[in-house]
C-alpha positions in Angstrom: -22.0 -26.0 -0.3 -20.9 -22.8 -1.6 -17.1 -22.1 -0.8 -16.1 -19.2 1.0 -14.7 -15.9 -0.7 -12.1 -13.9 0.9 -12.9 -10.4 -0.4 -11.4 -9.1 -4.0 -8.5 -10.2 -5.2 -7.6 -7.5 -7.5 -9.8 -5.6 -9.9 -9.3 -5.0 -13.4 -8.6 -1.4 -14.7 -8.3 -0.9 -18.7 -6.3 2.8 -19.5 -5.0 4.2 -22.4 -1.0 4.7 -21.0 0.1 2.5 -18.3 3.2 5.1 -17.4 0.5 8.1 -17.0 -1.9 5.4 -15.0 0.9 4.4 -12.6 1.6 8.0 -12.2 -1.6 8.7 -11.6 -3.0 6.1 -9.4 0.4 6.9 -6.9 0.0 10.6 -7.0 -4.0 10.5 -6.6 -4.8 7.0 -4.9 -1.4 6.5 -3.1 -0.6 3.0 -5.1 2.2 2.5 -6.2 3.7 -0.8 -8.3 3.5 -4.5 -6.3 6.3 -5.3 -4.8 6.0 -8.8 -6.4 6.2 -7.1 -9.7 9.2 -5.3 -9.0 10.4 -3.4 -12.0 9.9 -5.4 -14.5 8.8 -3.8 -17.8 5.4 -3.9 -18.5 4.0 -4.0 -22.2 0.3 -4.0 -22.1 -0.1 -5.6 -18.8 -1.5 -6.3 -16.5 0.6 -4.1 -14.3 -0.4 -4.3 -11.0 -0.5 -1.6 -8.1 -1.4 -2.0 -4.5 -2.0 0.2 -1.3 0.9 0.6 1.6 -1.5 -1.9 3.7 -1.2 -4.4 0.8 -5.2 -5.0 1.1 -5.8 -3.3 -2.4 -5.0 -4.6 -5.5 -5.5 -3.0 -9.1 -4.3 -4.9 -12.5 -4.1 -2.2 -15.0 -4.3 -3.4 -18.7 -3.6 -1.1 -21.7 -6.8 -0.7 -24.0 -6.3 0.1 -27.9 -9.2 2.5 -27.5 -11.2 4.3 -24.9 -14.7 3.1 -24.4 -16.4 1.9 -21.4 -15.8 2.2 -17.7 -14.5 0.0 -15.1 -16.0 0.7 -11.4 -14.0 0.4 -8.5 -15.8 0.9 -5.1 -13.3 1.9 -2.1 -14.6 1.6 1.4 -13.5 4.1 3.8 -14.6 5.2 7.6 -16.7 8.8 7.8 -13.7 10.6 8.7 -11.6 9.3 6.0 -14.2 9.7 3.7 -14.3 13.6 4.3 -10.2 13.5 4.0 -10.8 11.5 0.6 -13.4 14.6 -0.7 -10.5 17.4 0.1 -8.0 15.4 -1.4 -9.9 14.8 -4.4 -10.9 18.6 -4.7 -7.5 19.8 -4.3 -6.1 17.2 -7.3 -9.1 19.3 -9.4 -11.4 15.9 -9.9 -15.1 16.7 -10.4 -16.6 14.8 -7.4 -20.5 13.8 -7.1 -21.4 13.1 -3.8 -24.3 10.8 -3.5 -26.5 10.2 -0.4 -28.0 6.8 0.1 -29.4 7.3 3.3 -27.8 4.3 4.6 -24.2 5.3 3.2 -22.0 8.3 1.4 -20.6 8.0 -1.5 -17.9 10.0 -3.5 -17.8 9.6 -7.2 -15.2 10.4 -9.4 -13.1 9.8 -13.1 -9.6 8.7 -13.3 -8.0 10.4 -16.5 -9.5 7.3 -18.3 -12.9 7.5 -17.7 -13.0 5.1 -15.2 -15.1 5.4 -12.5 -14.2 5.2 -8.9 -15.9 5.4 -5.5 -15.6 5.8 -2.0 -18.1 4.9 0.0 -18.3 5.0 4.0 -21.8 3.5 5.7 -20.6 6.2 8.8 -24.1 7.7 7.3 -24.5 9.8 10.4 -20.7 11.4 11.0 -20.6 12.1 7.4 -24.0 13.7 6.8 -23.5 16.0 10.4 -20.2 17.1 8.7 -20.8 17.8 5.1 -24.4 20.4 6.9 
């Protein structure tokens, strides 16, 4: 028997600065340094970041160069969603919204390249709000 999983853990996230990724991670995403981690230097990680609710974790590890993508997917409800699209717009990010029919999705680069998303299966709220 297979044993159970939990959910993620953390995710890892490879940037080119990890001052400019905490910064923008906080200022952006809202996440801000674990409180485990304290704050202790850093040299090139992993430096990890987590949400208020302590649910989401991100270990950021500085890269020598800048190729390839990480994907984060985000789950959020249909209204939070639509709060997620504004706040992205109004930070400037070129968002691509995607309809799956059976969920939305909002998808977006960090300053890294890295792609995020935030997905909510509220199909129905989101698509009667965004016609």
């Amino acid at each position: 028997m297979t044993p159970k999983l939990n959910g993620i853990d953390h995710l890892h996230v490879y940037v080119a600065d990890l001052k400019k990724a905490e910064e923008w991670y906080g200022t952006v995403l809202g996440l801000r340094r674990d409180k485990a981690q304290g704050t202790a230097e850093i040299n090139k990680g992993p430096l990890m970041l987590e949400n208020p609710e302590e649910n989401i974790h991100l270990a950021l590890f500085e890269r020598d160069q800048v190729d390839g993508s990480s994907v984060i997917a985000f789950a959020a409800d249909g209204k939070n969603f639509l709060g997620w699209k504004t706040h992205l717009e109004n930070h400037g990010l070129s968002l691509r919204v995607a309809d799956h029919k059976t969920s939305y999705s909002l998808y977006f680069n960090d300053p890294d390249d890295n792609m995020h998303e935030i997905t909510s299966y509220e199909h129905g709220y989101v698509a009667q709000q965004l016609n």
